[in-house]
C-alpha positions in Angstrom: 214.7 2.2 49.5 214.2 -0.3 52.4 217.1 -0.7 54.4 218.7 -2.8 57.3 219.7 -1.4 60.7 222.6 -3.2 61.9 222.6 -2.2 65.8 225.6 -4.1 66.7 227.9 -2.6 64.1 226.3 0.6 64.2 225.6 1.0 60.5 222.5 1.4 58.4 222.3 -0.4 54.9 220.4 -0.4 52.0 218.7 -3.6 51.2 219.7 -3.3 47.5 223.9 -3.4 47.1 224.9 -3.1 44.0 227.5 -5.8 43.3 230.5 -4.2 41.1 231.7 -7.3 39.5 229.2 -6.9 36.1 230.1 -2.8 35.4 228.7 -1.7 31.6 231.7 -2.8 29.2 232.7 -2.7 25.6 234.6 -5.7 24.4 235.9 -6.4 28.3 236.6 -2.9 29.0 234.8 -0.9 31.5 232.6 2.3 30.3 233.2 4.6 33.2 230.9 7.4 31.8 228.0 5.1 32.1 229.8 3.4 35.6 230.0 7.1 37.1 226.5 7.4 36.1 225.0 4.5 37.6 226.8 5.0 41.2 225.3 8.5 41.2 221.7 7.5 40.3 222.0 4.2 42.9 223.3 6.7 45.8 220.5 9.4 45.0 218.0 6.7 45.2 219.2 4.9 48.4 221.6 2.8 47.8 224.5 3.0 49.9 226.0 -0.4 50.2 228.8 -1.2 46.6 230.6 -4.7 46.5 233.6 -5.3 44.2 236.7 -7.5 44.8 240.3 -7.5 44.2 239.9 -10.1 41.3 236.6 -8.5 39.2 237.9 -7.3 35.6 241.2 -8.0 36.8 241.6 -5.1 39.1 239.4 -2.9 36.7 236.3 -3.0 39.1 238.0 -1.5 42.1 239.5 1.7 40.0 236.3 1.9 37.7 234.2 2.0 41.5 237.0 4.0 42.7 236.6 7.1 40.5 232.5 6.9 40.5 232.5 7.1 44.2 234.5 10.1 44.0 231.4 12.2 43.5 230.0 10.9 46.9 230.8 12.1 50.2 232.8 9.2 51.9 230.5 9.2 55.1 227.9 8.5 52.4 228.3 4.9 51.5 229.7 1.4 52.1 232.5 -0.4 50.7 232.8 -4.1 50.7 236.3 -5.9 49.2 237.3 -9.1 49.6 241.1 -11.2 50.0 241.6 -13.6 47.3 243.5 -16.0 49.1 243.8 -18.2 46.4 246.1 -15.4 45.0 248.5 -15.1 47.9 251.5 -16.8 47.6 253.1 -16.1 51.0 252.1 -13.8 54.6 253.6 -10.7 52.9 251.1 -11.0 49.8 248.0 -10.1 52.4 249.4 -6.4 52.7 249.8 -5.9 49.2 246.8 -6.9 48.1 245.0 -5.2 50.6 247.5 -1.9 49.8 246.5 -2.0 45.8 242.9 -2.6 46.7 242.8 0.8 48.5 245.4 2.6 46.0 242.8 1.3 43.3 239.6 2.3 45.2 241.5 5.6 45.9 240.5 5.0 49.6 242.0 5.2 52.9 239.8 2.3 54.8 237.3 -0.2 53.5 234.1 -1.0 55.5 233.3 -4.4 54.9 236.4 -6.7 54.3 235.9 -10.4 53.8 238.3 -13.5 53.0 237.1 -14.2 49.0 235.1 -17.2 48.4 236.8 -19.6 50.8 236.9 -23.1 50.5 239.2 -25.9 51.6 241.3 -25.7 49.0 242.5 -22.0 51.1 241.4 -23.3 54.5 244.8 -23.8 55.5 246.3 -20.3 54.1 244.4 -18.7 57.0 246.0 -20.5 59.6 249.7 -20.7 57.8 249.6 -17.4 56.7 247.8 -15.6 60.4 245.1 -14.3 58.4 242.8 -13.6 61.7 245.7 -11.4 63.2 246.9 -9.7 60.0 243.2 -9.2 60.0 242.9 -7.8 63.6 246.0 -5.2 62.6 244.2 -3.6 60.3 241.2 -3.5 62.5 243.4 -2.0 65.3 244.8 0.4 62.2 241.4 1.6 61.1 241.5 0.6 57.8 239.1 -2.6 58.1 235.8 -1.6 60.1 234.1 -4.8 59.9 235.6 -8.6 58.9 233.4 -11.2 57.7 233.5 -13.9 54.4 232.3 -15.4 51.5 231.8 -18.8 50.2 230.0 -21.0 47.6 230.9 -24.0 50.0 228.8 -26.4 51.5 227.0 -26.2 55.4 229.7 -28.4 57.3 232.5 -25.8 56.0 230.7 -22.8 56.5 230.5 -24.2 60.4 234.4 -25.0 60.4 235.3 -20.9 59.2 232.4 -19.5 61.7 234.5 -22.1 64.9 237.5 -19.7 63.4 236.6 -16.6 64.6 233.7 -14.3 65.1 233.0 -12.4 62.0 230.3 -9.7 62.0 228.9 -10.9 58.7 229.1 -13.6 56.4 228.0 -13.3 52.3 227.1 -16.4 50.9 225.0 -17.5 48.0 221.5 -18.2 48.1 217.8 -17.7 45.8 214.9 -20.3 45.4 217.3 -22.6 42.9 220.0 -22.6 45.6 218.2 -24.1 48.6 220.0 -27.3 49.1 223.9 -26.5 49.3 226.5 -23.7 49.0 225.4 -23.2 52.3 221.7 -23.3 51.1 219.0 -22.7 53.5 220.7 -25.0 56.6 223.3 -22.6 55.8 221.4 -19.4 56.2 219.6 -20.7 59.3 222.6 -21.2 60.8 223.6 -17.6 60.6 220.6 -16.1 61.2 220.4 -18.4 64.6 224.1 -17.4 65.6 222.5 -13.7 64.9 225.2 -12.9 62.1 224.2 -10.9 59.3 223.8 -12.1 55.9 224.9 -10.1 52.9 223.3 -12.5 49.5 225.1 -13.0 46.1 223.8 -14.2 43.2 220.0 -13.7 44.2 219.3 -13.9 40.1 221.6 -16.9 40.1 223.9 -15.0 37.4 220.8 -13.1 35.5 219.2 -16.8 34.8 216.5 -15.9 37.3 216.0 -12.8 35.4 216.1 -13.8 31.9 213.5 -17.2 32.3 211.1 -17.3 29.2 207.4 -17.5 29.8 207.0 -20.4 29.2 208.9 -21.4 32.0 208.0 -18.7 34.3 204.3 -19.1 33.1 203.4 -18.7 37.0 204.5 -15.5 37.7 202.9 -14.1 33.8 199.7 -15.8 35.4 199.6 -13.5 38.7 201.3 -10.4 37.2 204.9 -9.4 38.5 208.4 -9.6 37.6 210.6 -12.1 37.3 213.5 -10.7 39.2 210.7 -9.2 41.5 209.2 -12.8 42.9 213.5 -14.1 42.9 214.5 -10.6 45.6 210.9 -11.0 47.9 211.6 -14.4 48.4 215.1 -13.2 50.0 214.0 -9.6 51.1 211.3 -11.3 53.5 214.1 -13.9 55.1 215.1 -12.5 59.1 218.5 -11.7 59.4 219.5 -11.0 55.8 221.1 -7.3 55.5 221.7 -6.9 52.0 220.6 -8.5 48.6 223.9 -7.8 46.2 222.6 -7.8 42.4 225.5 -7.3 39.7 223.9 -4.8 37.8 225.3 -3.8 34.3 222.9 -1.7 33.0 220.5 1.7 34.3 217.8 -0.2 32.9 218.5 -2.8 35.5 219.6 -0.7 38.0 216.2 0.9 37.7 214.0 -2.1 37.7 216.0 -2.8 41.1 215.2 -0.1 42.6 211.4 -0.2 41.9 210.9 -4.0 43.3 212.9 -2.8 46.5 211.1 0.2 46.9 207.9 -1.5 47.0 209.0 -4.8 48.3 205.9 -6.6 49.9 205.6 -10.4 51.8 204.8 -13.1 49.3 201.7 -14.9 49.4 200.8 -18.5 49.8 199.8 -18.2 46.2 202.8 -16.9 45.4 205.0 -18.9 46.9 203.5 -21.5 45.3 204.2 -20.0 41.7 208.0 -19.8 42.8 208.0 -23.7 43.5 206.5 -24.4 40.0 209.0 -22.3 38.5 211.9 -23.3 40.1 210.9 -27.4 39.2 210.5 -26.4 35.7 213.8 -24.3 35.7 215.9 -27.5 37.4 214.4 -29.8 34.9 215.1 -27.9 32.0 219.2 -26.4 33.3 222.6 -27.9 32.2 224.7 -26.6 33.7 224.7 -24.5 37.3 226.9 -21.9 36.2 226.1 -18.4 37.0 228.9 -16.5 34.5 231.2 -15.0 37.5 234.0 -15.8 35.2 236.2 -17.1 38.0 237.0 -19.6 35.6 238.5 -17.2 33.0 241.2 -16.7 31.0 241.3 -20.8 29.5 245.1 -21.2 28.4 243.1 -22.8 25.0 240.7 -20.1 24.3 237.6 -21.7 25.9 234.7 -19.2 26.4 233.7 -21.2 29.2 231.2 -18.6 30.7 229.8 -18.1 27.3 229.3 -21.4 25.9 227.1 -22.7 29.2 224.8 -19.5 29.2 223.9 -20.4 25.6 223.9 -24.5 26.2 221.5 -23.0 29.2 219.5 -20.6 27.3 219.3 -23.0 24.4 217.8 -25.7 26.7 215.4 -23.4 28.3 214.0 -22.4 25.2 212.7 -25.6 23.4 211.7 -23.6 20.0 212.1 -24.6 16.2 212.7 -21.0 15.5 215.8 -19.8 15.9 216.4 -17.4 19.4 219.0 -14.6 20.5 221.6 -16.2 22.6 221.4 -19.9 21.8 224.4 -20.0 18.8 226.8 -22.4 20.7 230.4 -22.8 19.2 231.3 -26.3 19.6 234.3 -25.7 17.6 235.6 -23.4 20.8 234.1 -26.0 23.5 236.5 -28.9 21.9 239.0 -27.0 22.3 239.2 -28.2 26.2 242.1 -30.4 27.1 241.3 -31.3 30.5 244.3 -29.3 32.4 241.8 -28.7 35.2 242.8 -25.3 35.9 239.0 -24.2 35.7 237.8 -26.4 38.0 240.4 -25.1 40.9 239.1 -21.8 40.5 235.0 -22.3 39.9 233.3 -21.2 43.0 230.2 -24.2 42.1 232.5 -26.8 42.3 231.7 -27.7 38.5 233.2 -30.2 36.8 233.8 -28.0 33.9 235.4 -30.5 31.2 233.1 -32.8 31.9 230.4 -30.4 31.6 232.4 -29.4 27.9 232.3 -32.6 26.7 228.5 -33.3 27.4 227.9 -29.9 25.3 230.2 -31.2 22.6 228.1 -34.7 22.5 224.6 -32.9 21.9 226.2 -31.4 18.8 
């Protein structure tokens, strides 16, 4: 496993993280067996880095995590958990949500903490609410190591929470579709000049970078090679980047991970090239930028919002006349929308997600 040594913070991390907010499930419940399993096999084959969050499966991710890392010495791996500030209601809320996160993760510290997916519809809950000094006592208590944040937000904000304070790292959304916003690449030049670590999300862009048909990725098929493999190079090769998160929710993917980082190599001009070919056919052919975290979820009408624009996706990216896995959309769920807007607080890709239902509904 390749790894990232951290000399300012003192710590040494894998380059693979295994993101906890996709963990194995049967009809929304986690399978712990097959979670404990998967922790083990990640940690045995260098992996030391897990990311999960107060809000993944409703609380489920921390505990399922939680009792898989109990088979792991503690000195032995990296937390990361995150503040959902969109959650807190008031000051007192910070301590307990941080207090169930570590009753959850049966732990008495967390290594990595970060303010969740901030944007500036929270901005002003970490000045009102003294998020940096709540922050700082529990850095003077031991129980935070290191503070940093996430965001899906655009370059000037990520500037405005950096003038805040000085975080040790920052996690923030990025692969060859997402080079334009959310910070994009300005965004990750800006970090990697200010010498702050990166920690990437969504380097498959929700599994669509994984899942692309041939025909689409009929650049990479031509020089050999995964898909997922050309999607983490182009990241592993970027100065400055610590860690490439990947919600993994199978062994099967866990070990196809492990293999690309294992032997991860600098692309070439030729395949760099194949990645720009790909990604043009992949924007022309995309409805909707959704990337399944779910944020979005529970609809107070029943929409399957998540669902319903990986198939309007899928279906578009496979133009067939025979029928494919995946592609069955229920428009019948998708009208069921009435425009309350509650999604489109809560998406982290700023979609306009009604909108977005009633263009599906029209291609019926």
């Amino acid at each position: 496993m390749k790894i990232s040594q951290l000399d300012k913070m003192g710590v040494t991390l894998s380059k693979l993280g295994f993101g906890c907010m996709r963990f194995p499930n049967i009809d929304n419940v986690i399978v712990q067996d097959e979670v404990d399993k998967m922790i083990k096999y990640a940690h045995d084959n260098g992996i030391n880095y897990f990311d999960t969050a107060y809000v993944y499966g409703g609380g489920n991710s921390e505990i399922a995590l939680g009792k898989a890392l109990k088979q792991l010495n503690r000195e032995d791996f990296y937390v990361t958990d995150k503040m959902p500030l969109w959650v807190a209601k008031n000051e007192e809320d910070l301590d307990i949500i941080f207090d169930k996160a570590l009753e959850r993760l049966q732990l008495d510290y967390i290594d990595f903490y970060l303010l969740h997916a901030l944007d500036n519809s929270v901005y002003e809950k970490i000045i009102n609410y003294n998020v940096i000094d709540w922050a700082k006592k529990k850095i003077a208590e031991g129980k935070i190591k290191h503070l940093g944040f996430s965001m899906h937000d655009d370059y000037d904000f990520l500037v405005k929470v950096l003038d805040l304070y000085d975080f040790e790292f920052v996690q923030i959304q990025l692969n060859y579709l997402d080079i334009i916003d959310r910070p994009g690449l300005k965004g990750y030049e800006e970090l990697e000049k200010r010498n702050i670590p990166v920690i990437i999300m969504e380097p498959l862009k929700g599994g669509l970078l994984s899942d692309l048909n041939d025909n689409i990725a009929a650049p990479f098929r031509e020089l050999g090679g995964s898909n997922v493999s050309y999607a983490f190079r182009w990241l592993a090769e970027k100065k400055g980047i610590a860690t490439i998160l990947s919600g993994m929710s199978s062994m099967a993917q866990l070990k196809q991970n492990i293999e690309v980082f294992k032997n991860l190599s600098p692309l070439t001009e030729e395949e760099n090239e194949a990645i720009l070919k790909v990604e043009k056919n992949v924007i022309k052919l995309q409805k909707v930028k959704c990337t399944g975290c779910g944020y979005c979820m529970p609809c107070p009408f029943g929409v399957t919002i998540p669902e319903l624009f990986k198939a309007w996706n899928t279906k578009s990216m496979n133009q067939s006349t025979n029928w494919i896995s995946g592609t069955d959309i229920n428009y019948e769920i998708a009208e069921k929308c009435r425009n309350c807007k509650k999604c489109v607080r809560l998406c982290p890709q700023h979609i306009n997600i009604p909108q977005m239902l009633r263009q599906l509904v029209s291609e019926k």
